[in-house]
Predicted model as a PDB file, atoms N, CA, C, CB and O in Angstrom, pLDDT in the B-factor column:
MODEL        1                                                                  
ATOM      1  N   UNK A   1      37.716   3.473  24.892  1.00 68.00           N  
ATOM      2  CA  UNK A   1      37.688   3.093  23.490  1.00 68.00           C  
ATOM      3  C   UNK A   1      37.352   1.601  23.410  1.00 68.00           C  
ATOM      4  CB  UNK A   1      39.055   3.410  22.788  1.00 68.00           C  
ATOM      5  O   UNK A   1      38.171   0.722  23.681  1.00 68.00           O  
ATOM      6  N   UNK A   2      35.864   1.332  22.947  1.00 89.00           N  
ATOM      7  CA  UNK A   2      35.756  -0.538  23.338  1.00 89.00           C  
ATOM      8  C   UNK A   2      35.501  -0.353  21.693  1.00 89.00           C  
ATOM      9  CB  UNK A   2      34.082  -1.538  24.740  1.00 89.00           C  
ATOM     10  O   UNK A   2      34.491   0.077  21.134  1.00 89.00           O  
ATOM     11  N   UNK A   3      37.076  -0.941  20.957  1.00 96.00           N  
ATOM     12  CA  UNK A   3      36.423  -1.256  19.598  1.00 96.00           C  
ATOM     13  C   UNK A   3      37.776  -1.016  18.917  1.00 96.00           C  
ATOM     14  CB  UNK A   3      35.006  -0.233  19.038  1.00 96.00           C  
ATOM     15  O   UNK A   3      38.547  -0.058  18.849  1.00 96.00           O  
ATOM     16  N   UNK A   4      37.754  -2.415  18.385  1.00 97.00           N  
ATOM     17  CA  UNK A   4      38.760  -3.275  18.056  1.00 97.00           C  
ATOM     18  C   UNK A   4      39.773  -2.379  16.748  1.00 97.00           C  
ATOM     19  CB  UNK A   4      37.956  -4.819  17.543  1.00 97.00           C  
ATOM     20  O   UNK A   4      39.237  -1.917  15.740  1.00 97.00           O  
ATOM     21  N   UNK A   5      41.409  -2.260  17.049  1.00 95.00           N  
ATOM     22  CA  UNK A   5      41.189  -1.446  15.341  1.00 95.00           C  
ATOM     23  C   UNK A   5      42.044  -2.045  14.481  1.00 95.00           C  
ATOM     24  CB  UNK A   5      41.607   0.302  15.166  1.00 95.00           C  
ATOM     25  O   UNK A   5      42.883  -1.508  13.757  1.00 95.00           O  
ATOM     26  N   UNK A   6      41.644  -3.786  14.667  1.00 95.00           N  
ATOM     27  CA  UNK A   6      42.239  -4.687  13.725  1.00 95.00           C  
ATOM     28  C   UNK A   6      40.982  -5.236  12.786  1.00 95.00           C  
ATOM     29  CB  UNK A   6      43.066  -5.917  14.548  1.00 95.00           C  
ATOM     30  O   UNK A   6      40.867  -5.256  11.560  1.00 95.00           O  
ATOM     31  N   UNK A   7      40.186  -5.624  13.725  1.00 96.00           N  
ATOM     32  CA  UNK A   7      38.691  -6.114  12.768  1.00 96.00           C  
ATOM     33  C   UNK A   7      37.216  -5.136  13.154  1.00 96.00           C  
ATOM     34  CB  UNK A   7      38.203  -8.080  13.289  1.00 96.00           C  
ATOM     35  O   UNK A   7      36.077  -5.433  12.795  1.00 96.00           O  
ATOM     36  N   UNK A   8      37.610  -3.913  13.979  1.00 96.00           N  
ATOM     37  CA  UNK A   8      36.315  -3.191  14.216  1.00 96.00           C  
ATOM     38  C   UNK A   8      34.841  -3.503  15.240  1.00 96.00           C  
ATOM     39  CB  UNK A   8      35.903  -3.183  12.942  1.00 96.00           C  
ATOM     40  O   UNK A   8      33.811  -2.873  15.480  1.00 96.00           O  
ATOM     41  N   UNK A   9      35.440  -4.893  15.673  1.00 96.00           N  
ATOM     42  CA  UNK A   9      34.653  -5.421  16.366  1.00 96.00           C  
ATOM     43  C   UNK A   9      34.284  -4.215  17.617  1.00 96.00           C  
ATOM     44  CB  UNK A   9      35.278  -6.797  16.749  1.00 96.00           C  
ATOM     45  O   UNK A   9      35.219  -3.669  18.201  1.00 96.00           O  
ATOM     46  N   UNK A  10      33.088  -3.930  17.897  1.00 97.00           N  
ATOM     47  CA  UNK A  10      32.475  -2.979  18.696  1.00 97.00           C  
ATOM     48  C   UNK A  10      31.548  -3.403  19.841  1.00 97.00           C  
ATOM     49  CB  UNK A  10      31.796  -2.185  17.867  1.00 97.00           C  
ATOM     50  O   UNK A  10      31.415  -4.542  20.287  1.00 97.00           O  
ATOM     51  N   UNK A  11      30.815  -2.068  20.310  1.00 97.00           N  
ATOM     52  CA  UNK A  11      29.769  -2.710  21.477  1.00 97.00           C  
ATOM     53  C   UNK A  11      28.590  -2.452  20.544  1.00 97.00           C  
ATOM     54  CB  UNK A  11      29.638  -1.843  23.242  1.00 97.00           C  
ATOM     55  O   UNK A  11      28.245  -1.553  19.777  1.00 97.00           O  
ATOM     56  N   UNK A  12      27.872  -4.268  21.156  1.00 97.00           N  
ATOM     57  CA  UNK A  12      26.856  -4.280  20.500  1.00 97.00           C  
ATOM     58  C   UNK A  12      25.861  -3.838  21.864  1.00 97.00           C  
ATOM     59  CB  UNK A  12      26.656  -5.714  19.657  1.00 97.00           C  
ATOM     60  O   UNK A  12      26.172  -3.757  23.052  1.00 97.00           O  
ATOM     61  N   UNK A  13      24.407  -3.566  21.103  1.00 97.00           N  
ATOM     62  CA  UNK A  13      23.056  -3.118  22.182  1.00 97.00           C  
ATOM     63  C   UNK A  13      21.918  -3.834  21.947  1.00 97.00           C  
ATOM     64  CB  UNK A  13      22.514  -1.576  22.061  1.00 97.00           C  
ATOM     65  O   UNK A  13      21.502  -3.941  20.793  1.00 97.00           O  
ATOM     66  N   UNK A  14      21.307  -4.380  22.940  1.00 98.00           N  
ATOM     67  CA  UNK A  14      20.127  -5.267  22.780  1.00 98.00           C  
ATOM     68  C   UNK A  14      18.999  -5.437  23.827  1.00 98.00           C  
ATOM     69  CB  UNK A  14      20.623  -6.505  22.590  1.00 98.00           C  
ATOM     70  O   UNK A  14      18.497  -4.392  24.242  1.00 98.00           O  
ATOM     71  N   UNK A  15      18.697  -6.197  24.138  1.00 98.00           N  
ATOM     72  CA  UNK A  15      17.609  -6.332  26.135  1.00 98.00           C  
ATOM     73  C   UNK A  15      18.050  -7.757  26.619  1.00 98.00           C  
ATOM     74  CB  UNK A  15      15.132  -6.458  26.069  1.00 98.00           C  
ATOM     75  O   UNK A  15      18.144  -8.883  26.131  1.00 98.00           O  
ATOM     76  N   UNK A  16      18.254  -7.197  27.721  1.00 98.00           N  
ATOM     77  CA  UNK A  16      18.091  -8.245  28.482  1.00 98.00           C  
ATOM     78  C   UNK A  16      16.565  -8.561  28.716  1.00 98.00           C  
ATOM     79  CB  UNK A  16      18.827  -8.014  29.690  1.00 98.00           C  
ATOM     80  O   UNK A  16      15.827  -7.620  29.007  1.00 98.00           O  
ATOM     81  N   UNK A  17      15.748 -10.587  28.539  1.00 98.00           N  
ATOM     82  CA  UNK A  17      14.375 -10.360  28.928  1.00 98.00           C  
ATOM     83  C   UNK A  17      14.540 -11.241  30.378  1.00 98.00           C  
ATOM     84  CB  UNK A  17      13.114 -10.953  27.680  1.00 98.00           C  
ATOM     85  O   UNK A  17      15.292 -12.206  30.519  1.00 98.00           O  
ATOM     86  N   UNK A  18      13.845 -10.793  31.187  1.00 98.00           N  
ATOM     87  CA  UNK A  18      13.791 -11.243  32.425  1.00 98.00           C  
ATOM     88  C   UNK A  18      13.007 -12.594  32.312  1.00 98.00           C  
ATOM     89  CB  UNK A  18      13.179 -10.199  33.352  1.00 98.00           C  
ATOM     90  O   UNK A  18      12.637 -12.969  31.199  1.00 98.00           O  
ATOM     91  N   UNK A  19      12.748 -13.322  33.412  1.00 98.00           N  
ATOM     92  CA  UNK A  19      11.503 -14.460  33.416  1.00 98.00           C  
ATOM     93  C   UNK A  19      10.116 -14.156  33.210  1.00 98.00           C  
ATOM     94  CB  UNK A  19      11.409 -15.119  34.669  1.00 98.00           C  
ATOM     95  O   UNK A  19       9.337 -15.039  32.851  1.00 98.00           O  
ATOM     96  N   UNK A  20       9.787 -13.104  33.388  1.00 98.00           N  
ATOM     97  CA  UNK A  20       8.433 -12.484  33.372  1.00 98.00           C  
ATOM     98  C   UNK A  20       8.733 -11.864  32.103  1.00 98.00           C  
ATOM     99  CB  UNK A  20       7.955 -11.463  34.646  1.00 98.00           C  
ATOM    100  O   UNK A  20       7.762 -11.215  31.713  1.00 98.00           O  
ATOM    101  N   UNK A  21       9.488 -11.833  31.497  1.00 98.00           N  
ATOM    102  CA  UNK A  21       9.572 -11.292  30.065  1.00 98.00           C  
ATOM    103  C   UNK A  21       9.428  -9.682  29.973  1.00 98.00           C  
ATOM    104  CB  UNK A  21       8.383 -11.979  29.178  1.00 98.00           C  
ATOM    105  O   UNK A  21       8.876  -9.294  28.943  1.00 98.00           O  
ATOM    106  N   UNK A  22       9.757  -8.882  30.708  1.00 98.00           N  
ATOM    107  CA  UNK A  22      10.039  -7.763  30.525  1.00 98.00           C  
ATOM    108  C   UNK A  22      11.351  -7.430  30.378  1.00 98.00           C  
ATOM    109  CB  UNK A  22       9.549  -7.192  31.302  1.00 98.00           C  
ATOM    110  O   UNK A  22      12.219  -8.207  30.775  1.00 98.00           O  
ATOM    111  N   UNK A  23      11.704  -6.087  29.717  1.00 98.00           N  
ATOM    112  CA  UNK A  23      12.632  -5.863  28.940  1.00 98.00           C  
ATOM    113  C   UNK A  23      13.717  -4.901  29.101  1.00 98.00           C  
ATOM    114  CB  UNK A  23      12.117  -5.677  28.034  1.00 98.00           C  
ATOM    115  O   UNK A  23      13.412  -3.716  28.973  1.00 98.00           O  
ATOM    116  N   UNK A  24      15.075  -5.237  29.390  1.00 98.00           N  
ATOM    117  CA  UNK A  24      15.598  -3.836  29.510  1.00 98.00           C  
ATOM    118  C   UNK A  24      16.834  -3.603  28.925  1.00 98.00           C  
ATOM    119  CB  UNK A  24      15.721  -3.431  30.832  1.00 98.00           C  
ATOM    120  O   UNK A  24      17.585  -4.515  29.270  1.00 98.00           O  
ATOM    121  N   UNK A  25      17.425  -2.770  28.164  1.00 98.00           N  
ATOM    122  CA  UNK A  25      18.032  -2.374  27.896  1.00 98.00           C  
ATOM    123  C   UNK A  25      19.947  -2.928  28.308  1.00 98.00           C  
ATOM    124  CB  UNK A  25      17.333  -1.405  28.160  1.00 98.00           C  
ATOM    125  O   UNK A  25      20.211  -2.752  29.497  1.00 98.00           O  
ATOM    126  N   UNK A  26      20.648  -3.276  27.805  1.00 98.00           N  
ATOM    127  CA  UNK A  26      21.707  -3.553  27.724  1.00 98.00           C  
ATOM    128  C   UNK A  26      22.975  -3.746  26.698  1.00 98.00           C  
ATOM    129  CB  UNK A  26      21.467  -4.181  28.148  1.00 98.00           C  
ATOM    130  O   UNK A  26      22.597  -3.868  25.533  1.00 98.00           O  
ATOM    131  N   UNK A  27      24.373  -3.798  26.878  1.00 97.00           N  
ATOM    132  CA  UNK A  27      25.327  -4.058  26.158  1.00 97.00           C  
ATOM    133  C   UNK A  27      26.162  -5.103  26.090  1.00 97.00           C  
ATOM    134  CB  UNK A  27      25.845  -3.327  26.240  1.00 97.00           C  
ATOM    135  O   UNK A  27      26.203  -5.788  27.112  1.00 97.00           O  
ATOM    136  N   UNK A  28      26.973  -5.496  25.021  1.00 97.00           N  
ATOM    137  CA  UNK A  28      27.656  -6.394  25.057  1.00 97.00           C  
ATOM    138  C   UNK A  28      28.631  -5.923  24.376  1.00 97.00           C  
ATOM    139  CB  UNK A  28      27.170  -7.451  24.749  1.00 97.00           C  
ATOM    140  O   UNK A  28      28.659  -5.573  23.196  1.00 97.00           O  
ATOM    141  N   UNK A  29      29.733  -5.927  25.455  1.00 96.00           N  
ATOM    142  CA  UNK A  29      31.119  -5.372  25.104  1.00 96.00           C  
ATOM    143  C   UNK A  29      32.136  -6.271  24.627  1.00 96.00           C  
ATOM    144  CB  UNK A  29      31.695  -4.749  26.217  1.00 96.00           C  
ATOM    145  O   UNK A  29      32.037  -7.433  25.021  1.00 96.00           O  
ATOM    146  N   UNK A  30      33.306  -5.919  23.691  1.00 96.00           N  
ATOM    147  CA  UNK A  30      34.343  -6.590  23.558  1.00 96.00           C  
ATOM    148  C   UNK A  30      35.190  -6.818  24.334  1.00 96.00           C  
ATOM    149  CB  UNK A  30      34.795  -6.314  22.869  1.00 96.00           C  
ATOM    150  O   UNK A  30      35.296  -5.849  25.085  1.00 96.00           O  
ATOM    151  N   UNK A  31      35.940  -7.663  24.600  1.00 96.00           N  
ATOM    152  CA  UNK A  31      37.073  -8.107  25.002  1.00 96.00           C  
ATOM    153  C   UNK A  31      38.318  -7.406  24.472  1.00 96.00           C  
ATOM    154  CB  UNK A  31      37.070  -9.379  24.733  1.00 96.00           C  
ATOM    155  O   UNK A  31      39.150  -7.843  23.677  1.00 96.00           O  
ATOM    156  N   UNK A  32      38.271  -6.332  25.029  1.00 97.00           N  
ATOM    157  CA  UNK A  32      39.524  -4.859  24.048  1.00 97.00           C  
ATOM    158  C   UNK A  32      40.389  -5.206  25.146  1.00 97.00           C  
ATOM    159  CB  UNK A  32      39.024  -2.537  23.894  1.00 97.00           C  
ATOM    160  O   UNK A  32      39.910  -5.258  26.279  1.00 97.00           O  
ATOM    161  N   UNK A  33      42.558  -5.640  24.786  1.00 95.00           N  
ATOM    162  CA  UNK A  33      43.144  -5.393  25.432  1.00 95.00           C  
ATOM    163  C   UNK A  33      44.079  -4.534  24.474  1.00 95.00           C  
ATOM    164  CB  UNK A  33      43.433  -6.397  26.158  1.00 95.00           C  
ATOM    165  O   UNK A  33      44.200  -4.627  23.252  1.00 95.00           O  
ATOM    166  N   UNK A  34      44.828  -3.504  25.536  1.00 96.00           N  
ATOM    167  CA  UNK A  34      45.491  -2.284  25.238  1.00 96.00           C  
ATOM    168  C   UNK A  34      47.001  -3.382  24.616  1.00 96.00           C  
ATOM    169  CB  UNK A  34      45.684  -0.976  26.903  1.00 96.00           C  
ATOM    170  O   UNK A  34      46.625  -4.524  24.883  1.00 96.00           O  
ATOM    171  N   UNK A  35      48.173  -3.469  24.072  1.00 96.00           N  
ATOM    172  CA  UNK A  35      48.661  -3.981  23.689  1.00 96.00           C  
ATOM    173  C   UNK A  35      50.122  -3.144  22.625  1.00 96.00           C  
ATOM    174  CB  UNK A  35      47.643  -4.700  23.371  1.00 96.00           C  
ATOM    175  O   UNK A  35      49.935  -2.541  21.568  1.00 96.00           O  
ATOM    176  N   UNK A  36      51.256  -3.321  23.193  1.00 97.00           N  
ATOM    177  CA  UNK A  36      52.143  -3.063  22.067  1.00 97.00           C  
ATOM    178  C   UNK A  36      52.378  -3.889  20.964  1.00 97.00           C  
ATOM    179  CB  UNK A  36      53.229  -2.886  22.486  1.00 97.00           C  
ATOM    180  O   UNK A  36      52.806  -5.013  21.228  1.00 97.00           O  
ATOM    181  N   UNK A  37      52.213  -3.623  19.879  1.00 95.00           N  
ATOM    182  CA  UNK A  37      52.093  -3.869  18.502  1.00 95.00           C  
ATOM    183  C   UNK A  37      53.290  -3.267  17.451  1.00 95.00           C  
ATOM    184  CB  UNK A  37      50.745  -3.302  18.158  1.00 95.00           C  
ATOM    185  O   UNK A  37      53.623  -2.088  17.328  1.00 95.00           O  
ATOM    186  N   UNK A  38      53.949  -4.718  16.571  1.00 94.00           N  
ATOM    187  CA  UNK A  38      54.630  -3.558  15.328  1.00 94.00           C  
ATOM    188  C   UNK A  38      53.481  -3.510  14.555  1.00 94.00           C  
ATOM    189  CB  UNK A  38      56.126  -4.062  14.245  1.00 94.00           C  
ATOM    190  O   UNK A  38      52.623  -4.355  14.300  1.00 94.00           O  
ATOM    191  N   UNK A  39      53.705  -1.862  14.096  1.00 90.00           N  
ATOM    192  CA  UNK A  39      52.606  -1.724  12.987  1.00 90.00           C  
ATOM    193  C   UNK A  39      53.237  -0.944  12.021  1.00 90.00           C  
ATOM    194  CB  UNK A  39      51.214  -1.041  13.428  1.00 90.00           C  
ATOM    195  O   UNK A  39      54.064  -0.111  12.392  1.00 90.00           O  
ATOM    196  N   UNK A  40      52.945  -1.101  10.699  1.00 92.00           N  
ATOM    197  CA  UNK A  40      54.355  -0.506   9.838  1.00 92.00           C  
ATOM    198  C   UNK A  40      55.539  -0.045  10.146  1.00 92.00           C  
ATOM    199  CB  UNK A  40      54.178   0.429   9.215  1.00 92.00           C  
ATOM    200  O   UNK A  40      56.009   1.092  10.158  1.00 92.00           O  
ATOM    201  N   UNK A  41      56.189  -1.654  10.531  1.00 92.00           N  
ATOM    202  CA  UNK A  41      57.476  -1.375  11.071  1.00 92.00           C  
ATOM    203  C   UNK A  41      57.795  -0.572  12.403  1.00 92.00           C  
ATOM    204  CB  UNK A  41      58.070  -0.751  10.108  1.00 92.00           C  
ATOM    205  O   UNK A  41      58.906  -0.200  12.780  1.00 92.00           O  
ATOM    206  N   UNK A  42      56.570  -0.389  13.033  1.00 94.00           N  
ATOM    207  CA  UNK A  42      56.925   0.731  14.204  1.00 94.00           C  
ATOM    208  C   UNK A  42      56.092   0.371  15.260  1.00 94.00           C  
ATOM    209  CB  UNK A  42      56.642   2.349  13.828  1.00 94.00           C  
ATOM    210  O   UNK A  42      54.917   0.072  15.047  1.00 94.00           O  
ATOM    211  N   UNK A  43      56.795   0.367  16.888  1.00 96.00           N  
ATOM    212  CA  UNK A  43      56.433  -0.236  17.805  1.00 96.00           C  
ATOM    213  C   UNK A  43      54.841   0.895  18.365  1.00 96.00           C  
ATOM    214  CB  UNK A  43      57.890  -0.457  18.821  1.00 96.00           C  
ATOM    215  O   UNK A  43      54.979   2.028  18.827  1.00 96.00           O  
ATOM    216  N   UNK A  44      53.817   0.380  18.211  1.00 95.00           N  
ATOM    217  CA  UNK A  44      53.008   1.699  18.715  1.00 95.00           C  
ATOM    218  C   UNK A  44      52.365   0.733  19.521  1.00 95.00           C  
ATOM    219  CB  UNK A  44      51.993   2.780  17.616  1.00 95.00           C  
ATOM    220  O   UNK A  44      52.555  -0.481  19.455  1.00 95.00           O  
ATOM    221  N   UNK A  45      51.536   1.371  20.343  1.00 96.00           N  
ATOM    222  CA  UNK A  45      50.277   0.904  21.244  1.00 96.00           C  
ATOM    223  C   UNK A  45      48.924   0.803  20.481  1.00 96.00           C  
ATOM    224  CB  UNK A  45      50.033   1.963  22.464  1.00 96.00           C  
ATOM    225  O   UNK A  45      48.681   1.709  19.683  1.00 96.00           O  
ATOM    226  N   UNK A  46      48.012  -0.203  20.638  1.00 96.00           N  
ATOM    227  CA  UNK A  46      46.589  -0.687  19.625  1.00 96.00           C  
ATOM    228  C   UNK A  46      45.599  -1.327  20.690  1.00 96.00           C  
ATOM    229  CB  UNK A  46      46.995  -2.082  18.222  1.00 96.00           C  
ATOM    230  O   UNK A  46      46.091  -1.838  21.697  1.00 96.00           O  
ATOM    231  N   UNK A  47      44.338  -1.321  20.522  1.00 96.00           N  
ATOM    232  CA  UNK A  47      43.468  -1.860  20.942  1.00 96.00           C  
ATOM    233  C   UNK A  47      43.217  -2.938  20.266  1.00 96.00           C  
ATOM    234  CB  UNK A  47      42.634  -1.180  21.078  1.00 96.00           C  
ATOM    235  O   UNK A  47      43.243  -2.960  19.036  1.00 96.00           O  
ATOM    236  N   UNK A  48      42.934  -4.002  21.036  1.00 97.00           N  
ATOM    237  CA  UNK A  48      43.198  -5.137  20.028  1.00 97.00           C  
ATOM    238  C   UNK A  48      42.156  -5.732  20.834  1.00 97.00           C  
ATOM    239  CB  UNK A  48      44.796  -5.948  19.800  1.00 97.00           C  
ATOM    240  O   UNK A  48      42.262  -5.632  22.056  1.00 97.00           O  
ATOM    241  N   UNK A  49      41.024  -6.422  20.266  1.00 97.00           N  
ATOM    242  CA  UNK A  49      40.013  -7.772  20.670  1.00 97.00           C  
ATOM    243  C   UNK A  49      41.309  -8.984  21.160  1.00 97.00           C  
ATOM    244  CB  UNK A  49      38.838  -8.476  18.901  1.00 97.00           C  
ATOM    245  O   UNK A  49      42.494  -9.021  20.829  1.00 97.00           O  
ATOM    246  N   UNK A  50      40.619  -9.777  21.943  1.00 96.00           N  
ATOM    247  CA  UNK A  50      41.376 -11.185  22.267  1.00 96.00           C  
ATOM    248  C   UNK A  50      41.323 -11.894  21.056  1.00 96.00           C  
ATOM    249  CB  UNK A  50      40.707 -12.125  23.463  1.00 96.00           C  
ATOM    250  O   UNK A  50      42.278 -12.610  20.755  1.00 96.00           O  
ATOM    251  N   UNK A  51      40.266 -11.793  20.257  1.00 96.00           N  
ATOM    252  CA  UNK A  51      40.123 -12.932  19.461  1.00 96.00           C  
ATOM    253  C   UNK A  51      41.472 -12.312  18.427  1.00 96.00           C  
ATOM    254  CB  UNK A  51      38.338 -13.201  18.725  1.00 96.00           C  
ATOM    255  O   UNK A  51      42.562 -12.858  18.595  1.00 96.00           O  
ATOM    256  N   UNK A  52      41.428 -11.813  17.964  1.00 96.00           N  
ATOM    257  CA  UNK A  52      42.525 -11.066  16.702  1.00 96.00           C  
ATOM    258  C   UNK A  52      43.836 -11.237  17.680  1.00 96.00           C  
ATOM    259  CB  UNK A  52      42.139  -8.960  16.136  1.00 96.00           C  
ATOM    260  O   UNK A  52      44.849 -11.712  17.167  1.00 96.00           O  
ATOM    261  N   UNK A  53      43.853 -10.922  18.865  1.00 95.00           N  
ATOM    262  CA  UNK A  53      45.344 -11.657  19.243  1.00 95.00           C  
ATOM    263  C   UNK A  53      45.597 -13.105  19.750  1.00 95.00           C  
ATOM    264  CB  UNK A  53      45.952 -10.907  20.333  1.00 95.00           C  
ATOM    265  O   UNK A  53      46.724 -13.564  19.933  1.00 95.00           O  
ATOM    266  N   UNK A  54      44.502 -13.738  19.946  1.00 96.00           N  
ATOM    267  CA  UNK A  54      44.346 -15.052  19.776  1.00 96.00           C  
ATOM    268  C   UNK A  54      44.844 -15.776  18.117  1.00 96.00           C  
ATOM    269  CB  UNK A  54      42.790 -15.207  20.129  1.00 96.00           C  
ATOM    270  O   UNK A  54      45.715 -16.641  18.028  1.00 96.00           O  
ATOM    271  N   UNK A  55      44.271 -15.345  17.209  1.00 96.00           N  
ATOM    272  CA  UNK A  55      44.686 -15.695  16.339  1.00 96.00           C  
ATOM    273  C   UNK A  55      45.576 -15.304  15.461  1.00 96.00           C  
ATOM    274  CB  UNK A  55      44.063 -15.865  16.043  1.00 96.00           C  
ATOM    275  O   UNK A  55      45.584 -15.570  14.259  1.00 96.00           O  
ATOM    276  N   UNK A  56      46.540 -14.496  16.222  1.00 94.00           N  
ATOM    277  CA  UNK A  56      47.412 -13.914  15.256  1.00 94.00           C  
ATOM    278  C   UNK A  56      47.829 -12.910  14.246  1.00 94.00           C  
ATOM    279  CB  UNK A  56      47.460 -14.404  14.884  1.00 94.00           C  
ATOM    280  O   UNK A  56      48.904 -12.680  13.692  1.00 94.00           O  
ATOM    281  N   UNK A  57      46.090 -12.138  14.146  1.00 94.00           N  
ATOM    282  CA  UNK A  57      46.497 -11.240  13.051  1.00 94.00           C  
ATOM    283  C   UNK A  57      47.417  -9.801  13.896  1.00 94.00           C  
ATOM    284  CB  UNK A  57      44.870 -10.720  12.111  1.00 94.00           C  
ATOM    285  O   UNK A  57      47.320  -8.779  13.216  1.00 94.00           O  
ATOM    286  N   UNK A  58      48.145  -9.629  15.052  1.00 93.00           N  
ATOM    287  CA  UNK A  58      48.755  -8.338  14.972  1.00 93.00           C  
ATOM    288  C   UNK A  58      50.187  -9.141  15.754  1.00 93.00           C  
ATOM    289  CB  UNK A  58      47.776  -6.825  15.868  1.00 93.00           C  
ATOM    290  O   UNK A  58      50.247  -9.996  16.638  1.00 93.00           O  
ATOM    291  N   UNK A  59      51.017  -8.574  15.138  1.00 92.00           N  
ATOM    292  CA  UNK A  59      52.718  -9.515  15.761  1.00 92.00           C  
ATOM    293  C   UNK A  59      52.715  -8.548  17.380  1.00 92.00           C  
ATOM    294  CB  UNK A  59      54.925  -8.965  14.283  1.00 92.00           C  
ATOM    295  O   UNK A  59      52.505  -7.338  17.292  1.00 92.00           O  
ATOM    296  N   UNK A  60      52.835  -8.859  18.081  1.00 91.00           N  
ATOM    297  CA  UNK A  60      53.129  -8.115  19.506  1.00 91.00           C  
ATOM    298  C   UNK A  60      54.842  -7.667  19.680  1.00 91.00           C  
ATOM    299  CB  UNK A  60      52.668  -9.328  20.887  1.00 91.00           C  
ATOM    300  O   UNK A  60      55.843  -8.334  19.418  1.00 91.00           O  
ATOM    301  N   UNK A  61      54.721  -6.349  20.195  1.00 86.00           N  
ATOM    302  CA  UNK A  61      56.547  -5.989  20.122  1.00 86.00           C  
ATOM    303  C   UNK A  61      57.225  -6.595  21.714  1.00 86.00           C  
ATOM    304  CB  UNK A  61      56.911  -3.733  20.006  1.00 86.00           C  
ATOM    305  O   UNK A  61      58.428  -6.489  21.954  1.00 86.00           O  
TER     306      UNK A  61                                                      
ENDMDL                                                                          
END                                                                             
């Protein structure tokens, strides 16, 4: 599950271009850690981006 379910942040898809400028296919994943969380009042487990627990938006149990 790479995708955040505080702000939705997901995997993005794009190319990598080499020096010769050809093109291939690649991703750029989030930084998803697994994490206990209160979430309405109740201790559950969440996928959470670093950045959203960097800044605070989910209280950790």
């Amino acid at each position: 599950m790479a995708k955040c379910s505080i702000c939705g942040k997901g995997v993005v898809f794009g190319q990598s271009v080499s020096h010769s400028h050809r093109r291939t296919n690649r991703a750029w994943k989030p930084n998803i850690r697994k994490v206990k969380a209160v979430v309405n009042g109740t201790h559950t487990t969440v996928h959470v981006c670093s950045r959203c627990l960097r800044s605070g938006k989910i209280e950790r149990a």
